[in-house]
N, C-alpha and C positions, 0 to 999 in steps of 0.2 A: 829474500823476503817476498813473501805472494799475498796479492791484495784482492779486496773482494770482489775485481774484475776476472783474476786468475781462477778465483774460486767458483765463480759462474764456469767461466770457459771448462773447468776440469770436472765441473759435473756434469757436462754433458761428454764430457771422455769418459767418465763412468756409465753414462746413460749406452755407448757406444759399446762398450763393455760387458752388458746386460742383452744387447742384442749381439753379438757375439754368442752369450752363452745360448741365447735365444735359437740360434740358426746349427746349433750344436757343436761350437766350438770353445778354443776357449777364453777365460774373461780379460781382453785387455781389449780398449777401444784409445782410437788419437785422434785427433786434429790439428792442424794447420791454421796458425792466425797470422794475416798480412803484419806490415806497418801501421797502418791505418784502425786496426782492432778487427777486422774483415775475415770471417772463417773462408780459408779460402780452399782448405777439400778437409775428407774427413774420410776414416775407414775403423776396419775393426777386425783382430784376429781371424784369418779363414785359412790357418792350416790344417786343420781336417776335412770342411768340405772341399778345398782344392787339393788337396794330399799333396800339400808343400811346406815343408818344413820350414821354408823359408816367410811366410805370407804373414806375418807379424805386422800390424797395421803402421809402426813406424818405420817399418824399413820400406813401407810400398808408399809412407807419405815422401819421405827422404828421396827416393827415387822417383817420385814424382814431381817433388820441387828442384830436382837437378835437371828432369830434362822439361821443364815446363816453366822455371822460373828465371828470370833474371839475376846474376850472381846479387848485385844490389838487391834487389827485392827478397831473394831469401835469406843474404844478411840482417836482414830486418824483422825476421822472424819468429815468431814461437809457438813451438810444438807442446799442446797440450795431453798429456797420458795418463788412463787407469793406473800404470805401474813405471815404474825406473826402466827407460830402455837394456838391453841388453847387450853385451859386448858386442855381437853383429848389430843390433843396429844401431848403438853411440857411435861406432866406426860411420855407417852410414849416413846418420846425420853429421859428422864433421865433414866427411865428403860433401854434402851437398850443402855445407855453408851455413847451415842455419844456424843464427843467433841464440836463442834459449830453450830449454827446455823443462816444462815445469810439471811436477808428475803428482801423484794424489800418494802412491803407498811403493816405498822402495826396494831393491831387492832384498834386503836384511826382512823387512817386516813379510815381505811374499813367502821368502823360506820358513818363517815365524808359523803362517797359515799349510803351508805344504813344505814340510823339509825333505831337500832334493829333491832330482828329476827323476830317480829312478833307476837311470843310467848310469851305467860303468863309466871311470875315467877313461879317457884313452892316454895311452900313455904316446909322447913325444922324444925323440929323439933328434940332438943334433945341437946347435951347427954342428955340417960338415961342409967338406968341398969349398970352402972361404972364397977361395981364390978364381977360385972354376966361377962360382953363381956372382962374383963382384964384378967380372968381366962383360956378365951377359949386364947387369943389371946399374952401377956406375954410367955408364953412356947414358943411359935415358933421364939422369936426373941432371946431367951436365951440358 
C-alpha cells in the first residue's frame, strides 16, 4: 500500500523520467530513499546517449547502493520508479539488498502503451553438461 509520502517521492521519479526523455532517451527515471526518508542519489535512463544497453537508472542506483552503501543501510531502503524494474534490474536490486520498491506504472500497463520491444525472442537452449558446470560451480556456494 503507498502513501502520500510515496506519492510525492514517485513524482519526482516521473519528473526524472521527463528528463530522460528530455536528454533523448528513454522515459524511466529512479531514486533512492535512505531510512530516515533522505533521497539519497537519483538518476534516469541514458541508454542511448551512453549507447549502453545496460544504463537503466535502476540498475546504476542498485549498483550504486552495493558499492556505496552499507548492507544495513540499503536494507533499509526504497527505490522509487517511473516503471516496474525489469528482470535485470529486480535481479540487481536483490543483489544490492534493498528493501522496497515502489513504482508508478507496471510492466503489464507499459506493454499496454507500447506492446513489445520490437525484438525477436532469442531462443534458449539447455541445461546441458549438469555434471561438468556443478563441479565448477557447487564449491563456491559451500
Amino acid at each position: 500500500m503507498t502513501t502520500p509520502e510515496d506519492h510525492a517521492l514517485l513524482r519526482q521519479a516521473i519528473a526524472l523520467a521527463a528528463k530522460a526523455v528530455a536528454s533523448g532517451n528513454p522515459p524511466f527515471g529512479s531514486l533512492l530513499v535512505g531510512p530516515a526518508g533522505t533521497v539519497l542519489a537519483k538518476s534516469y535512463n541514458t541508454t542511448l546517449t551512453d549507447n549502453d544497453i545496460t544504463a537503466h537508472p535502476e540498475l546504476k542506483l542498485a549498483r550504486w547502493a552495493a558499492a556505496e552503501l552499507e548492507a544495513a543501510t540499503a536494507a533499509g531502503t526504497t527505490m522509487y520508479t517511473s516503471c516496474q524494474p525489469c528482470g535485470m534490474c529486480e535481479a540487481a536490486i536483490q543483489r544490492a539488498g534493498l528493501r522496497r520498491v515502489v513504482y508508478a506504472l507496471s510492466n503489464e500497463q507499459l506493454l499496454d502503451i507500447r506492446p513489445g520491444s520490437g525484438l525477436p525472442a532469442v531462443p534458449q537452449d539447455g541445461p546441458a553438461l549438469l555434471d561438468e558446470v556443478r563441479d565448477v560451480v557447487a564449491p563456491y556456494y559451500h
